[in-house]
Every structure is written in structure tokens, then in C-alpha cells.
Short mmCIF file of the C-alpha atoms (twelve columns), coordinates in Angstrom:
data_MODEL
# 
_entry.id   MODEL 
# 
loop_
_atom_site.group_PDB 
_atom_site.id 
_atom_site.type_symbol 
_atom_site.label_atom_id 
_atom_site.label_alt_id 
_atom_site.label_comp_id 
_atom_site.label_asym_id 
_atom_site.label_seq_id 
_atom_site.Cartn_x 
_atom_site.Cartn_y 
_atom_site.Cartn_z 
_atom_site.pdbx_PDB_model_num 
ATOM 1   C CA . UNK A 1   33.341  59.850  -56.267 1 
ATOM 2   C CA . UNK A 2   30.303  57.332  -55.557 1 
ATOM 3   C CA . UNK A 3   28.734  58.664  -51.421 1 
ATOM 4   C CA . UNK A 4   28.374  56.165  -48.917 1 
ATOM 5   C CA . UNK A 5   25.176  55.612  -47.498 1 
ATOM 6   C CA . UNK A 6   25.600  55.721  -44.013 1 
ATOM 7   C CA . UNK A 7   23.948  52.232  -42.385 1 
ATOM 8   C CA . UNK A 8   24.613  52.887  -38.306 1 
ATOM 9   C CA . UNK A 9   20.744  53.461  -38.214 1 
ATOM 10  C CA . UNK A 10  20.325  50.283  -39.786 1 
ATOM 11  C CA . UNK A 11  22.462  48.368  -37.706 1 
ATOM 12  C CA . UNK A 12  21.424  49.875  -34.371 1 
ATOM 13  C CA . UNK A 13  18.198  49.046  -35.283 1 
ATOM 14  C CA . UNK A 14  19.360  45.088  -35.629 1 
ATOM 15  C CA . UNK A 15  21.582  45.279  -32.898 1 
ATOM 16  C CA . UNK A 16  18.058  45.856  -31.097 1 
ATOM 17  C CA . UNK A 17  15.953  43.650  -32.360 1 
ATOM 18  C CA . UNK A 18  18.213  41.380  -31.403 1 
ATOM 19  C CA . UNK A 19  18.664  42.230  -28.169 1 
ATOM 20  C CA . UNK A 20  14.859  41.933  -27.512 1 
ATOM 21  C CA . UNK A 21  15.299  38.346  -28.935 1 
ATOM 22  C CA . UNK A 22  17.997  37.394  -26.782 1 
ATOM 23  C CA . UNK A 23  15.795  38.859  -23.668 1 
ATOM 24  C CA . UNK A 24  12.925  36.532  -25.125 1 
ATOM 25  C CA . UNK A 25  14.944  33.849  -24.894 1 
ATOM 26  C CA . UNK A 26  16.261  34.443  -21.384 1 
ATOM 27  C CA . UNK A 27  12.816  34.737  -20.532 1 
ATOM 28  C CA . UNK A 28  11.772  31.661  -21.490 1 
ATOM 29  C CA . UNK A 29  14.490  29.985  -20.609 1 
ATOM 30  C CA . UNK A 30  13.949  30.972  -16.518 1 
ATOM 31  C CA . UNK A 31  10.218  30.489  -17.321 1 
ATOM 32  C CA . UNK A 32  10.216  26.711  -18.173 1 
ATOM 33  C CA . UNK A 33  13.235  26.166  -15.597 1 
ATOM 34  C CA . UNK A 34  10.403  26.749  -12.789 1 
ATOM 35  C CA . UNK A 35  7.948   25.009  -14.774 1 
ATOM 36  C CA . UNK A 36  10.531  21.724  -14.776 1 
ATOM 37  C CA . UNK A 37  11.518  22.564  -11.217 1 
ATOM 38  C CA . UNK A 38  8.111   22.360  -9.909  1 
ATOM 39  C CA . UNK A 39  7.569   19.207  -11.672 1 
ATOM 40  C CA . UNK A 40  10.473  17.523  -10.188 1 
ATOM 41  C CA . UNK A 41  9.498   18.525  -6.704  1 
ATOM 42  C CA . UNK A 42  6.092   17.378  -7.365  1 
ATOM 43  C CA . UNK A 43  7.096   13.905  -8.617  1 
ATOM 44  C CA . UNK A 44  9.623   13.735  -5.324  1 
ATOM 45  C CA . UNK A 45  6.734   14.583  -2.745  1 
ATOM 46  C CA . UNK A 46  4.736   11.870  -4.488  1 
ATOM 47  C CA . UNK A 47  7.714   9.636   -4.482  1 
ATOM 48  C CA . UNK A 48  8.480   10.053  -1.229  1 
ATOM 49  C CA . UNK A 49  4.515   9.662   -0.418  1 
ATOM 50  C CA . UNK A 50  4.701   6.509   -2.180  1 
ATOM 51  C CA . UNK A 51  7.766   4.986   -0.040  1 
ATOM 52  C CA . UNK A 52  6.407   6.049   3.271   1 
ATOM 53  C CA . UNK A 53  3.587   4.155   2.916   1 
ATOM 54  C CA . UNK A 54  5.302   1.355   1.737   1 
ATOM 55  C CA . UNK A 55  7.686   1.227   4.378   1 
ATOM 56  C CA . UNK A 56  4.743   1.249   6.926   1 
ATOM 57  C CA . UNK A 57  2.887   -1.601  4.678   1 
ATOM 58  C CA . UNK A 58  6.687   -3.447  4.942   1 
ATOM 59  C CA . UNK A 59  6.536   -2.755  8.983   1 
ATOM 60  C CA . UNK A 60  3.205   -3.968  9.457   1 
ATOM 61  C CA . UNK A 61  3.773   -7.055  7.545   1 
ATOM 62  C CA . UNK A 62  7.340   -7.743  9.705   1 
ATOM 63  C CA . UNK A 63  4.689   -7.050  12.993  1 
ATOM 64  C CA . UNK A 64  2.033   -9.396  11.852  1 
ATOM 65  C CA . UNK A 65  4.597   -12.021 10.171  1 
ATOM 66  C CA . UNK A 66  6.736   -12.035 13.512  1 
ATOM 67  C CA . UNK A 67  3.688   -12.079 15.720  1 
ATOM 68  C CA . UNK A 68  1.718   -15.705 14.298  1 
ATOM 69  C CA . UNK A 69  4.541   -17.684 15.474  1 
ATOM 70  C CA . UNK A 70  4.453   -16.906 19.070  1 
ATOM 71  C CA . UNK A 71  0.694   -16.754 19.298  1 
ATOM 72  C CA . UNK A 72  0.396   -19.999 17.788  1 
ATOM 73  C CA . UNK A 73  2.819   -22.148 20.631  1 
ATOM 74  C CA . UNK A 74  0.630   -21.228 23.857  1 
ATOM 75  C CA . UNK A 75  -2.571  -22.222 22.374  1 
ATOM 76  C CA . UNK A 76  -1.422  -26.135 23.046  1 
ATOM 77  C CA . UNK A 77  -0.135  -26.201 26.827  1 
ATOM 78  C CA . UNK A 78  -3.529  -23.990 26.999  1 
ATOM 79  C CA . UNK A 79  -6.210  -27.178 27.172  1 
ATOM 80  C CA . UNK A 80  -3.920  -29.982 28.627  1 
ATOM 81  C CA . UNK A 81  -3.742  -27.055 31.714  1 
ATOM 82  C CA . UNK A 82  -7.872  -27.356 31.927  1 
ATOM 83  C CA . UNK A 83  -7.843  -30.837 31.518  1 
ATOM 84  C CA . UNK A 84  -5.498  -31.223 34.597  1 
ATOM 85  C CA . UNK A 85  -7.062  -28.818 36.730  1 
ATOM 86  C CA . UNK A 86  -10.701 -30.259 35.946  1 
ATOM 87  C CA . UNK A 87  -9.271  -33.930 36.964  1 
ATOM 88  C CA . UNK A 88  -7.907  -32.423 39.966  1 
ATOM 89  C CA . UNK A 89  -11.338 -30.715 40.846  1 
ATOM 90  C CA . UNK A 90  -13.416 -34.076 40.159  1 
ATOM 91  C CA . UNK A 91  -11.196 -35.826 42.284  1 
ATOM 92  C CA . UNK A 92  -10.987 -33.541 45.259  1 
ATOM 93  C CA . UNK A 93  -14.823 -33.900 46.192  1 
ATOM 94  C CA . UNK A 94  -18.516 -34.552 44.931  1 
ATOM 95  C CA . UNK A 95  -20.446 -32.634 46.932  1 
ATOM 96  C CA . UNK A 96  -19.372 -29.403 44.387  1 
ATOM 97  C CA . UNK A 97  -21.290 -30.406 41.289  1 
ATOM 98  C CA . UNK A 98  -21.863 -26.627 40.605  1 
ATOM 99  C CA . UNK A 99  -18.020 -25.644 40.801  1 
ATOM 100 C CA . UNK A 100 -17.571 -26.461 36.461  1 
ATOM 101 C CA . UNK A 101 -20.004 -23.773 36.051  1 
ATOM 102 C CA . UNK A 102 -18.322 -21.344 38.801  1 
ATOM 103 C CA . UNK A 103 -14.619 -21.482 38.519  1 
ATOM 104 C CA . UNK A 104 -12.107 -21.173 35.756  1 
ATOM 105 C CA . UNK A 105 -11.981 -24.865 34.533  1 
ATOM 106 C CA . UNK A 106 -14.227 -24.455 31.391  1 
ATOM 107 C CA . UNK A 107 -13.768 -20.175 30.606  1 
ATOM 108 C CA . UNK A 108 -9.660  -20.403 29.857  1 
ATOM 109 C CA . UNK A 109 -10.589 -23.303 27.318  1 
ATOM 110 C CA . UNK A 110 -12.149 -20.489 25.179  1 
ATOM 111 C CA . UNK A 111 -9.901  -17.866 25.649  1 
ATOM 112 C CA . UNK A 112 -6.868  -18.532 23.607  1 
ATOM 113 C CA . UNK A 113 -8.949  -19.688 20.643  1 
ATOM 114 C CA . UNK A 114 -10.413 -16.200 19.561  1 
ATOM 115 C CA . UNK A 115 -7.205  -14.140 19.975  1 
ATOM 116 C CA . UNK A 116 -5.211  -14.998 16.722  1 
ATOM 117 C CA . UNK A 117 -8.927  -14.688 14.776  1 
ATOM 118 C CA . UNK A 118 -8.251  -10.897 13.590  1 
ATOM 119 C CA . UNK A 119 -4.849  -11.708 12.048  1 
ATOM 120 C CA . UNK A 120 -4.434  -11.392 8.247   1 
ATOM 121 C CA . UNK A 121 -3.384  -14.668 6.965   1 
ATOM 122 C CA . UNK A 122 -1.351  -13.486 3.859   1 
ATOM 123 C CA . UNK A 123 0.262   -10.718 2.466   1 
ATOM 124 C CA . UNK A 124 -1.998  -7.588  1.181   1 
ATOM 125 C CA . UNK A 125 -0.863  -8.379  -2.696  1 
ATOM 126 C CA . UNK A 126 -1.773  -11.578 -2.593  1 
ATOM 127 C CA . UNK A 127 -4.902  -10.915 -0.918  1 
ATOM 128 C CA . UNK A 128 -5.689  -7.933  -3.208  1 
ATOM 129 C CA . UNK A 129 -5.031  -10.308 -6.202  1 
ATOM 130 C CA . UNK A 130 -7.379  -13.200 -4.739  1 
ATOM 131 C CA . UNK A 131 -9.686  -10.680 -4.050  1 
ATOM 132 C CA . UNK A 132 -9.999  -9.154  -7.738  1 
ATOM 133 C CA . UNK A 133 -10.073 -12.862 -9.190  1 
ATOM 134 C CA . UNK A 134 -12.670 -13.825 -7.120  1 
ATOM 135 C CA . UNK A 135 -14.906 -10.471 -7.358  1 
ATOM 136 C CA . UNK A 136 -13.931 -9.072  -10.624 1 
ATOM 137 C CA . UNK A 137 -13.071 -5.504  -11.427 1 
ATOM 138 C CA . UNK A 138 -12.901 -3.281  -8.295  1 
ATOM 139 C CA . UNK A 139 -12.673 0.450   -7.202  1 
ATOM 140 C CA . UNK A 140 -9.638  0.937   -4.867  1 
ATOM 141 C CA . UNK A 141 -12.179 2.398   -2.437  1 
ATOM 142 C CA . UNK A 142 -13.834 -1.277  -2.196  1 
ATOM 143 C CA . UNK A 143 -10.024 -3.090  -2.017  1 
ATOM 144 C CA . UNK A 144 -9.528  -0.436  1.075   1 
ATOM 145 C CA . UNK A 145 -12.191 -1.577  2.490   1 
ATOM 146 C CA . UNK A 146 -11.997 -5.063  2.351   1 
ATOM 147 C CA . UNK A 147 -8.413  -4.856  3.823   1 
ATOM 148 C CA . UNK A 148 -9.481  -3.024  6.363   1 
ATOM 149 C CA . UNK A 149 -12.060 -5.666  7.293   1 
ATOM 150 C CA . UNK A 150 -9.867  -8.811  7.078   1 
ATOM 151 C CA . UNK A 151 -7.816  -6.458  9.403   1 
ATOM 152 C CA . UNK A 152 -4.630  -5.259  7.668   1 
ATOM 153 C CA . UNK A 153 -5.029  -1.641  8.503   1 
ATOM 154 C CA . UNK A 154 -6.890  -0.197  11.640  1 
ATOM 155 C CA . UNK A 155 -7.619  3.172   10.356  1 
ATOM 156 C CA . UNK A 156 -8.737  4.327   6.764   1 
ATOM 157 C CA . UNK A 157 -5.917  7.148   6.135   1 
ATOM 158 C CA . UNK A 158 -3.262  4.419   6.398   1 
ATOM 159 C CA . UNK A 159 -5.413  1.631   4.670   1 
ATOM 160 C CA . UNK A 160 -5.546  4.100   1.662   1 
ATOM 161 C CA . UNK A 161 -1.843  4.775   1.744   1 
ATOM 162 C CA . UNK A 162 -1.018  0.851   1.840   1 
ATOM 163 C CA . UNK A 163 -3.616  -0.219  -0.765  1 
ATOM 164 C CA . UNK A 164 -2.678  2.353   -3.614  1 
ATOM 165 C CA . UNK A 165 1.061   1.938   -3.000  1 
ATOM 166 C CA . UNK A 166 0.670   -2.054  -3.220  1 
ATOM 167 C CA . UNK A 167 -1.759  -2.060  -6.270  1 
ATOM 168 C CA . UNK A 168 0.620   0.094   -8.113  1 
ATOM 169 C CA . UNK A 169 3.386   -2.715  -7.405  1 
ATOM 170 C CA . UNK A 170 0.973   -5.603  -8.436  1 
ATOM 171 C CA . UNK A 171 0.482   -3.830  -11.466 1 
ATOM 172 C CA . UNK A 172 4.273   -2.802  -12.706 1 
ATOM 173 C CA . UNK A 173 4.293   -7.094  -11.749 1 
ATOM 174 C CA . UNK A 174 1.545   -7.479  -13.977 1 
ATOM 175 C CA . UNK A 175 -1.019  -9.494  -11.775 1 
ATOM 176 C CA . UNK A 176 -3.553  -7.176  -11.889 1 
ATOM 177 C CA . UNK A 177 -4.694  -4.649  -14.419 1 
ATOM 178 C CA . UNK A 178 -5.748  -0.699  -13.766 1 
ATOM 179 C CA . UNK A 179 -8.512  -0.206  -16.317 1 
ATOM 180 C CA . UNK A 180 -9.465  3.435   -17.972 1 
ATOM 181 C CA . UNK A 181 -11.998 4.155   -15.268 1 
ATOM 182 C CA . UNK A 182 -9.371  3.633   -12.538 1 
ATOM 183 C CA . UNK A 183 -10.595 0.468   -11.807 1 
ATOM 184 C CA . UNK A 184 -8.303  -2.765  -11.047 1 
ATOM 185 C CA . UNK A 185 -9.029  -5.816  -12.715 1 
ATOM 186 C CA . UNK A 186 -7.186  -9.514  -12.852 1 
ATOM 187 C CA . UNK A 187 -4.748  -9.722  -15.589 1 
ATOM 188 C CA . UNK A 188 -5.599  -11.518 -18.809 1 
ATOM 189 C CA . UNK A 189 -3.311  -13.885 -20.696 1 
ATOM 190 C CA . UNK A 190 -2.639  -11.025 -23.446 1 
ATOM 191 C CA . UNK A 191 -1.517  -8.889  -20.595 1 
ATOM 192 C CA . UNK A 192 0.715   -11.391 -19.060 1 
ATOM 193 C CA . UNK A 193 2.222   -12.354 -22.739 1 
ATOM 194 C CA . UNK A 194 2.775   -8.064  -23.405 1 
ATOM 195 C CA . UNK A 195 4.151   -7.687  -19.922 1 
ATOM 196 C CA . UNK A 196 7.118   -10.683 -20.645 1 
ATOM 197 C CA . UNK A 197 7.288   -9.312  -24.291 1 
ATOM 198 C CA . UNK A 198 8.462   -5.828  -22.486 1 
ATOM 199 C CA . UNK A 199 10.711  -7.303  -19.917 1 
# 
């Protein structure tokens, strides 16, 4: 009668090795779960960066958009108002020849005329685009800056927020270009021809 060879070593010593495996595995497993987890709460912050600032680029366009057209009806009454007063004054005596100079006849007349002067005239994407064509290939740092001075933005931290978050719309549009040193640039006619070729 052939013996049996007995194999329970054997097998307890697969059973394990594969136990180890499968703890590996599990391992692993948790290990890149955090790594995608922390990912997608990184893209979300910088999503959710991204639409703040955009919703307080789309308030302050509603503010400045909503405030030209009021501005722009009292600067007419404004001068017919001196005119009428400085008839009135001519005609009430002579002997005053130094009351122009004194009173308020001639310093209203100038008033009105430099308030709407800080007020952006078009929206930042369109400026930001006119701006690259004109200039050429620009830094966001210098686009920040030149919003800030045609007076889009009052302080830097939002400026920064408003430009980025509006150049990375003109670019998904393709408008502008960003170029591999993080520069923006106007878009060429190859760019413009890719861009509708992808859509």
C-alpha cells in the first residue's frame, strides 16, 4: 500500500501567503482611497475658490452696469441749472462784478463732470482681451494691475481673484492663449481653427 504524503504544511503555508496578499491588497486599497479623497477635496476648495470669485466679478459688474445709467441723466439738468442762476445773478445788479468768482455759479458746472471718470467702461474680458492685443503677451500680475488702475477692483486680493478666474474663462472661449511660462497671449488663427475643430 503506496503512503500518503501528508500536504497540511503545505497548504497552511499557502493559505498564508495568501492571506498576507489579501492584507496587501486591503492596504492599498484604503491607501489610494485617501490619496483620491484628498484630491477630490482639493479640486472642490479650488472649485469653490474659483466660483466665489466669480460671483463677486458677476456682482461687481451688475453694481457698475446698474450704476452708469443713473449717473449719466443728472449730468444734463446740471448746466442749464448754472446757466439760469448766472442770468438771474447778471440781472439782479452790476455793482457785484466779483460775485462769478465768489458764489456757486461757475464751481457746480465742474462738479458732475469728474464723478463718472473712475468707472470701467466695459466688461473685464473684454478689457483683458483688448489689453493683450494691444500689449502682447502678459503676466497675470501686469493684467491685475492694469484692472486695478482702470478701476475694476479697489483692492489687490480681490483684483487677483477676479483676473485669474476671468482669464481662465477667456481661455476655455479661446480669445486668449496661456503660454508655457504662464503667460497670456492673444489667440492666433491656428488656435481659433483647433478650438472650433474641438467643439
Amino acid at each position: 500500500m503506496r503512503d500518503i504524503r501528508d500536504i497540511r504544511g503545505d497548504l497552511q503555508d499557502r493559505a498564508n501567503l495568501l492571506e498576507e496578499q489579501i492584507n496587501a491588497h486591503e492596504a492599498q486599497f484604503e491607501k489610494l482611497v485617501e490619496q483620491i479623497r484628498a484630491e477630490h477635496e482639493a479640486r472642490i476648495e479650488d472649485l469653490k475658490a474659483e466660483f466665489a470669485a466669480v460671483t463677486k466679478l458677476l456682482e461687481l459688474e451688475h453694481r457698475r452696469l446698474g450704476a452708469q445709467a443713473p449717473k449719466a441723466a443728472p449730468t444734463q439738468p446740471a448746466p442749464q441749472a448754472v446757466h439760469q442762476s448766472s442770468h438771474q445773478g447778471a440781472h439782479q445788479t452790476h455793482q457785484s462784478a466779483h460775485q462769478p468768482h465768489q458764489g456757486g455759479a461757475h464751481q457746480p458746472a465742474h462738479q458732475p463732470v469728474h464723478q463718472p471718470a473712475p468707472q470701467p467702461q466695459q466688461p473685464l474680458s473684454d478689457f483683458l482681451v483688448r489689453k493683450l492685443n494691444e500689449v502682447g503677451a502678459m503676466s497675470r500680475d501686469d493684467l491685475r494691475r492694469s484692472a486695478m488702475q482702470e478701476g475694476y477692483f479697489a483692492d489687490a486680493d480681490t483684483a487677483d481673484r477676479g483676473v485669474h478666474a476671468t482669464l481662465l474663462n477667456v481661455v476655455k472661449a479661446g480669445l486668449i492663449r496661456q503660454l508655457p511660462n504662464g503667460n497670456f497671449a492673444p489667440a492666433t488663427v491656428l488656435d481659433t481653427i483647433r478650438l472650433r475643430r474641438a467643439m
